[in-house]
N, C-alpha and C positions, 0 to 999 in steps of 0.2 A: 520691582517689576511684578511679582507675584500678587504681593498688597494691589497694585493697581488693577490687575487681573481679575483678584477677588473683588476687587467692588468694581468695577465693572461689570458684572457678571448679575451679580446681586444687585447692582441699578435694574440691569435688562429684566432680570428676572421679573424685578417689582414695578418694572412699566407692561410689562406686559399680564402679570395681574391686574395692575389697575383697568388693561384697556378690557381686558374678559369682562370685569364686574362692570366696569360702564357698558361693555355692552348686552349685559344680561338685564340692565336698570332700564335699557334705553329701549327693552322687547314690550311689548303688550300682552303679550301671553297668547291667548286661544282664543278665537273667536267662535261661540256654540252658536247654531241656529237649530231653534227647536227646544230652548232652555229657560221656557217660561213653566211647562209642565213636565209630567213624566217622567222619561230616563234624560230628555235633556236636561231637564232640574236636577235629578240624582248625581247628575255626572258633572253638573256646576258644583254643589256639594263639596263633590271630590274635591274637585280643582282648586275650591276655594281654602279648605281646607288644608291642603297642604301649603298654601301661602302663594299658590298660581294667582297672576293676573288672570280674572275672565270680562269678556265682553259676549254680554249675551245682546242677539239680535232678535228683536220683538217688533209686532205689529204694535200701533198707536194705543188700539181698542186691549191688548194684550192682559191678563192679568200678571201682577209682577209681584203679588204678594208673598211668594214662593222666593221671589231670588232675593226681595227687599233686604232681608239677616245678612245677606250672602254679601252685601255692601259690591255690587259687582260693577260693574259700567255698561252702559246702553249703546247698542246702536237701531235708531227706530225705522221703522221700512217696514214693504211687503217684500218675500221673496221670491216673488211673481214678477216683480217688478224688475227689470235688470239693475235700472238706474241706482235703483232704494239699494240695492246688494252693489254695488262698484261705491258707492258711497260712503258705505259701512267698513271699508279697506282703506278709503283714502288719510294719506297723512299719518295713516297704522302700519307697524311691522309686528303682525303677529308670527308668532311661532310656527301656529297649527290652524286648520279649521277641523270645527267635528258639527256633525249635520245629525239629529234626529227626527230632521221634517218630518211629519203626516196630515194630513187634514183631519176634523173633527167630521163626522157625519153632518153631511147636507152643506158642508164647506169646500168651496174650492180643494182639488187634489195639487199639492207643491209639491209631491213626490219627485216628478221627472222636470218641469221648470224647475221650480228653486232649487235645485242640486246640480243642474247645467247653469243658472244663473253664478252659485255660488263657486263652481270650478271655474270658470271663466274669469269670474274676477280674482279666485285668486292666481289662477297662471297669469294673470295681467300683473298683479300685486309683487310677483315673486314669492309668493309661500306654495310650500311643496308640500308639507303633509295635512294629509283628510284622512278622516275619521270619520263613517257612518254608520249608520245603526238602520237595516231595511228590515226583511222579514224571511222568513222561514218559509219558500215556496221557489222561486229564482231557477232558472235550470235545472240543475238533475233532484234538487232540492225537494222537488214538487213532490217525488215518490214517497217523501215519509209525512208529508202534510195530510190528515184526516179531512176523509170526502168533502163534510161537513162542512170543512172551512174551506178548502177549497171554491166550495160554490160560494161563500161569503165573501172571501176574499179574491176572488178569480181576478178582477181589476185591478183592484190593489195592486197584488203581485207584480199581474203583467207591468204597471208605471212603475214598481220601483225596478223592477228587472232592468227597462232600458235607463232608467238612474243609474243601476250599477254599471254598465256598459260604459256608456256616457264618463262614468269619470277612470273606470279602467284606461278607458282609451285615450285618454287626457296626456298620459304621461306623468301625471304626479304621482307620490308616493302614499299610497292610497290604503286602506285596511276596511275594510267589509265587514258587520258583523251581522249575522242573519239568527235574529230569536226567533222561538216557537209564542207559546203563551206566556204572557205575563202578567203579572199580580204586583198588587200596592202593598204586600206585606214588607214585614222589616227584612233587612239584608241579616242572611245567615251564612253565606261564605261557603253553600253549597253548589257552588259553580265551576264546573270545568267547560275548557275550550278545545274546540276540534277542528281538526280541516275536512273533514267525513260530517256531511249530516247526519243528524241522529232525530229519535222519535223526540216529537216535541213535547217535554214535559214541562209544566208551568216552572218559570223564576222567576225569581225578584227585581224591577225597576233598581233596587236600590245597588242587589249585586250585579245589576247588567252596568250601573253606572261606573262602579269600580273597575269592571272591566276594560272598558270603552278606556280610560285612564291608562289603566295597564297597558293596554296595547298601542295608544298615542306614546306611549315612551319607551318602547322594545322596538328597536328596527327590524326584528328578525319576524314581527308582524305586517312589513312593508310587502305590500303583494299579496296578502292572503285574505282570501275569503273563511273566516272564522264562523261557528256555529256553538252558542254557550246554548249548557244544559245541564240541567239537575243532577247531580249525585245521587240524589235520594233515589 
């Protein structure tokens, strides 16, 4: 009777292994929007790198020679478009979304569309955690931003502001990261995170991407508006 116990036991154990690993086989990983250049590209890096499924979401005209290495999967669209983004979910169970929309100068702003497009689809989809990367200016924020940019970014701001609102109030599990300056130097791991803004001293694209990683996979980042900054 014991003998039957022990393997009984040890079947269940081993079915219910198998069903975890199918269904870790059966995820699509992350879908990035914003992961043709910059900290989206940096942060696909990551992901790919640790042996994460990514699906990076790019426009037609897009360049992809940045993710090409990165062997990742496409989904094509604008994310202006609702359509093009509910598209880009369908038939997918991704994990996570992480968003580092911006516009290029003299390009459409996606700041506050595509980041209400892309929470929308996915409270449609069923995926709960987002990850986005806005800016250093947001609410009370504003007080450690130099004048300077201020008047540069004054817009900016304001659209990613009501972005961040917009997916607070969504209900999903959501994590904010607000940089100051950033640089295309190489990642030197001189980065810490805070829930306090702090003066904004340039970092690295490359350590802002690790981050963004980091905090996609710590729940205890769920709800918080984070602010990385220099050590140096």
């Amino acid at each position: 009777m014991r003998m039957e116990r022990r393997l009984f036991i040890s079947g269940f154990a081993s079915t219910l292994a198998a069903c975890a690993s199918g269904a870790k086989s059966q995820s699509d990983g992350v879908l990035i929007f914003g992961a043709s250049r910059a900290t989206g590209l940096e942060t696909a890096k990551v992901l790919t790198a640790r042996g994460e499924k990514v699906t990076a979401f790019v426009r037609a005209s897009s360049d992809r020679s940045g993710l090409e290495p990165l062997k990742v999967s496409y989904a094509v669209g604008d994310a202006l478009n609702a359509q093009d983004v509910r598209a880009a979910f369908a038939g997918k169970k991704f994990n996570a979304v992480i968003s580092t929309l911006g516009g290029k100068q003299g390009e459409p702003m996606p700041d506050f569309e595509g980041t209400k497009n892309l929470v929308d689809a996915a409270k449609a989809a069923g995926v709960k955690r987002v990850v986005i990367v806005t800016v250093l200016g947001p609410g009370d924020s504003m007080a450690v931003v130099p004048e300077q940019q201020r008047k540069a970014l004054g817009r900016v701001i304001a659209v990613k502001e009501d972005a961040e609102n917009y997916l607070i109030q969504s209900g999903l599990q959501y994590t904010i990261l607000r940089p100051g300056q950033l640089t295309n130097l190489s990642a030197n791991g001189k980065l810490l995170m805070s829930e306090k803004a702090l003066s904004a001293k340039p970092i690295t694209r490359a350590d802002l991407g690790q981050k963004v990683v980091d905090c996609l996979n710590d729940p205890k980042t769920i709800g918080k508006i984070l602010y990385p900054s220099s050590t140096e």
